[in-house]
N, C-alpha and C positions, 0 to 999 in steps of 0.2 A: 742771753736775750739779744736778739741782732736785731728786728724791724721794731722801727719808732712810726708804727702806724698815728697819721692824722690823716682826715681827709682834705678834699684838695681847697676848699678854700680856706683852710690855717694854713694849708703849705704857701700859699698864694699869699695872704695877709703878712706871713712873716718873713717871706723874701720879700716883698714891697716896704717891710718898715728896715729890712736890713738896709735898705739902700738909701734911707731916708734918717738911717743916726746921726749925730745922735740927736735929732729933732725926735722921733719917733720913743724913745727911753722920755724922754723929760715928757712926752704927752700922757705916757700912763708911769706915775709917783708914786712909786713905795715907800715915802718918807712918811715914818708915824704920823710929821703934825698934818699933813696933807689927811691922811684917811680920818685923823680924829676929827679934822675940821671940816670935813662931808659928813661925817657920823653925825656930830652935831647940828649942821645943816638942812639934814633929811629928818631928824627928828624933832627937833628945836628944843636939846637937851643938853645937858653939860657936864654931868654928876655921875663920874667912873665911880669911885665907889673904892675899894680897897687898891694900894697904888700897885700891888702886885701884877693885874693885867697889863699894866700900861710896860710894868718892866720888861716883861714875857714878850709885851708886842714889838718893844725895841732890839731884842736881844734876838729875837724869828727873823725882823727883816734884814737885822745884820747879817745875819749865816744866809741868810735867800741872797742879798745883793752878793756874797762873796764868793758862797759858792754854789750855789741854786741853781745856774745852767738853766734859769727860764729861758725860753722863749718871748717873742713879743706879747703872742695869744697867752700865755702863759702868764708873764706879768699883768695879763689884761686881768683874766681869772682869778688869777688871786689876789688882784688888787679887790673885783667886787666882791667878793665870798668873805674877806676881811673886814670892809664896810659894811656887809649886812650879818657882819658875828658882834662890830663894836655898835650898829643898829640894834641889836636885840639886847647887849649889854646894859644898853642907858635905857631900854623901857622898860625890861626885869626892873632896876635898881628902881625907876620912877613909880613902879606898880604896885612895889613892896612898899613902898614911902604910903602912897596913896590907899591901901588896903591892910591893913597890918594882920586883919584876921588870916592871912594867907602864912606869915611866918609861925603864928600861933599854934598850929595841926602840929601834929604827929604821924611820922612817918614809923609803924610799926615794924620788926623786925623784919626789915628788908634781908633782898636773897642777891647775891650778887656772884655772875658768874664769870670766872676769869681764868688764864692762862696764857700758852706765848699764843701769838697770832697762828690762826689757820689749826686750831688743835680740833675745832668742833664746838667752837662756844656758841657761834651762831644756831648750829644743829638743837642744841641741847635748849637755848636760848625758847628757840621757838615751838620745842615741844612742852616748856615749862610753861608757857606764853596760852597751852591753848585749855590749860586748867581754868575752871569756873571763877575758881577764890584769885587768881593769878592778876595785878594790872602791870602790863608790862608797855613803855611807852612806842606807842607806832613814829614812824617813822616823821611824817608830816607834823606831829607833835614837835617833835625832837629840834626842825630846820625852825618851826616858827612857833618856841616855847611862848613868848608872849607878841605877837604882831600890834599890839596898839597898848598905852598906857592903860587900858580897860579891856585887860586878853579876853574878858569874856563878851567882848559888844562886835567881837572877829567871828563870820560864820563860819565854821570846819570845812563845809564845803568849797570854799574859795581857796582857803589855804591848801585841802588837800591837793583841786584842780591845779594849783598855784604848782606844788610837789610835784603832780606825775608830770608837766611840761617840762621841769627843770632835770627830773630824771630821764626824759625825752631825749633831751639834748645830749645828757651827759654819755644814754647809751648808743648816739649817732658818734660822740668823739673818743668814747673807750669802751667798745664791744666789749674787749676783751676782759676788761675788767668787772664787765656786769655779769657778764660770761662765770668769773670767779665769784664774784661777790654781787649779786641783786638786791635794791634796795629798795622795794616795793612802796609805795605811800602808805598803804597803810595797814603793813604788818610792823611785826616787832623790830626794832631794832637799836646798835649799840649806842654808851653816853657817848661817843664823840664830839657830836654835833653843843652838845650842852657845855662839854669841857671847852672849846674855841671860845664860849662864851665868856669864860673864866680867863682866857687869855692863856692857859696851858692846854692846849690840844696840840694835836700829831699830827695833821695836815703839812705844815711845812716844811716837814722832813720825812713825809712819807710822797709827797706827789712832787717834792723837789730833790736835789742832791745835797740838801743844807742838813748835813749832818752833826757840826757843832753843837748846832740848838737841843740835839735830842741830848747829848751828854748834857747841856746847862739844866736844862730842865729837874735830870736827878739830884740835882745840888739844890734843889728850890723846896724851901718848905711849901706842901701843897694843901695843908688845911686852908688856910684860907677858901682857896680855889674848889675844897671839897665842901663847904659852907653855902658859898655860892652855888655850887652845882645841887646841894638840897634843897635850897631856895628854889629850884627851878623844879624840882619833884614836885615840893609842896603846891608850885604854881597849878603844875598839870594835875594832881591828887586835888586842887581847888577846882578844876574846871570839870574833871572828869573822876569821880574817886576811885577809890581801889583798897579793895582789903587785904591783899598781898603785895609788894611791889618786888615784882623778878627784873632786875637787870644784870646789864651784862656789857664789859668794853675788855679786852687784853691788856690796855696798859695798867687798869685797876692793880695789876700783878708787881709793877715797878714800887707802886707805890701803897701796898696795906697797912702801913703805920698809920698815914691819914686816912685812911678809908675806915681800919676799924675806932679808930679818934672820934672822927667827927659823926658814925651810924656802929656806936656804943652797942647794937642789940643786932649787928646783922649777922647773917650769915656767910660764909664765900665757898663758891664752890670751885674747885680748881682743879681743870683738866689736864693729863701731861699727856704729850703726841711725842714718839720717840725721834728726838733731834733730826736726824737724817732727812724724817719725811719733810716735820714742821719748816725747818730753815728754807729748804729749797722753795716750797709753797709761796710763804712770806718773801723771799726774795722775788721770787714770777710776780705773785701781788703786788709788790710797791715797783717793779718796774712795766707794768700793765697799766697802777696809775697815772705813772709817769710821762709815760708815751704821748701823751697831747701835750702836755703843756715845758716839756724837755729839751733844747738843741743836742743833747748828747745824755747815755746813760752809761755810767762805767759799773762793768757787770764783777770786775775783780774787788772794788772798792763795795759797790751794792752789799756783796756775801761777804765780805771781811764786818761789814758794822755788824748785819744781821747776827752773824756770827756769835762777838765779842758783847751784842747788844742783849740780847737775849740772856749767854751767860751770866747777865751783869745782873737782869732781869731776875734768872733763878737762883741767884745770890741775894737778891735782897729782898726775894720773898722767902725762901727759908730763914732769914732772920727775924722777920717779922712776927713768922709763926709759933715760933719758940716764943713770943710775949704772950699771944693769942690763947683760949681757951680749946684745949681739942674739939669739944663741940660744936665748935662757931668754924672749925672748918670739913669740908667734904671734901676726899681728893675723887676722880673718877678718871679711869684710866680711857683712853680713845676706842682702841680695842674692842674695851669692854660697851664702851655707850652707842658702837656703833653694831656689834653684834648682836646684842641686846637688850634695845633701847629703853625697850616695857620695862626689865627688871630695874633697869639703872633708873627710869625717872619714878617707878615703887620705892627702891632703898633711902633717893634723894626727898622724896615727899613725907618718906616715915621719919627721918632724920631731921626736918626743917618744921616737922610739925603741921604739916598740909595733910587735910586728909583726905584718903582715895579717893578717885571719880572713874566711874567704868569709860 
């Protein structure tokens, strides 16, 4: 990967703050208490909630400030995308306090789809997505799970309008990356956005060089964080219901001990794409994120994590599975889903219990 496309007013903005360091670093503050104490601020709330975010959040900006290779634009970025993940944390947590019937539901034998990055989850994602019985969460959902202590007095329409501007933006500073991955308001798409809010998402070591944090991460009990992240179902299952819930994230794969822990009755479906193709993909991908918000990408360090990462990935999902019930998993080859996609998503809906729809 040689061009670090931005266009020209980021290149403008951040040769004007290089010359202005280090006033310009101390104007935009990666220091937790700094973002917690706008979080609190903007919402007039206080109450994290399980102390595991807060760790996650210290342990992200550590590997960002050391070896992140932000940019100014870049520290800018992700200082606010941070403050409106710990904004959504403290109103989820305030909403739940304030409405208990939302904890109360059930989330019936969800379908979850997973694999390495770039296998075709999205593909499969959104053909499981457009079945009748199917609620699979849109996109606009996902960035603004609860906008107000009372998610339901938020009109969707604001929100969604709110979405396609910020996807505006984002496809002006990373063509290329919408190019690979399009993120429409309001079709399906992956938990990412929900897991930030849990304080374990992949944002900071996929659109940064802070690769530490993704090895700390596998060391972290994620129940918790998968607790929370069904708290955030049930919020959407409260505003909007559904009688199947299909999702779908790739790093689900890192971690299926907590995922079949905390959703006892799901299903997972797991794509394999044979290494050669996936790796290379995933590497283009997280250096296409990159490229706005990066003074430098190192293309040999890039494919050595991806590499090693993944491996690490398909090591500790085949342990997993070995505890698993064979039923509760589907594998589907790439190949095969993309050849023939009718039969694959027939095999996959006789298997999960969904029945046909012409």
């Amino acid at each position: 990967y040689k061009d670090l496309f931005r266009p020209w007013p980021v290149r403008s903005l951040n040769a004007i703050a290089r010359s202005l360091r280090p006033i310009s670093d101390k104007s935009v503050s990666l220091k937790a208490r700094d973002l917690l104490a706008k979080a609190c601020r903007k919402t007039g709330l206080a109450d994290w909630g399980h102390p595991s975010a807060l760790q996650a959040l210290e342990a992200s900006l550590d590997s960002v400030q050391r070896e992140g290779q932000l940019s100014y634009f870049g520290r800018f970025a992700l200082r606010q995308f941070l403050i409106a993940k710990l904004c959504n944390r403290l109103r989820i947590i305030e909403a739940l306090r304030r409405f208990p019937q939302i904890t109360r539901q059930e989330i019936h034998r969800p379908v979850f789809i997973t694999g390495w990055y770039r296998c075709g989850t999205t593909y499969l994602h959104n053909l499981l997505a457009a079945h009748p019985h199917s609620r699979a969460p849109l996109y606009w959902e996902l960035t603004h799970p609860c906008p107000a202590v009372d998610p339901g007095s938020v009109e969707p329409r604001k929100l969604i309008h709110k979405t396609k501007l910020a996807n505006h933006i984002h496809r002006y500073l990373a063509p290329g990356f919408n190019q690979a991955h399009s993120m429409p308001a309001e079709k399906p798409e992956e938990c990412l956005q929900l897991f930030e809010n849990t304080g374990m998402g992949t944002t900071a070591f996929f659109i940064t060089e802070a690769k530490s944090v993704a090895w700390w991460l596998l060391d972290q009990n994620f129940s918790p964080a998968y607790r929370f992240y069904k708290d955030q179902i049930k919020i959407l299952n409260w505003l909007r219901p559904g009688r199947r819930w299909v999702l779908k994230w790739p790093f689900h794969l890192w971690h299926l001990d907590a995922l079949l822990d905390v959703f006892p009755d799901a299903t997972v479906i797991q794509i394999h794409r044979h290494p050669q193709e996936a790796i290379a993909s995933v590497c283009n991908l997280a250096a296409l994120a990159r490229a706005p918000f990066c003074d430098r990408i190192d293309n040999h360090t890039l494919g050595q994590f991806w590499l090693e990462y993944n491996d690490e990935g398909l090591k500790r999902s085949l342990a997993s599975r070995t505890k698993a019930a064979s039923d509760r998993i589907i594998d589907v080859g790439y190949t095969d889903l993309v050849a023939n996609p009718a039969a694959e998503i027939q095999r996959i809906l006789d298997r999960v219990g969904i029945e046909r729809d012409e």
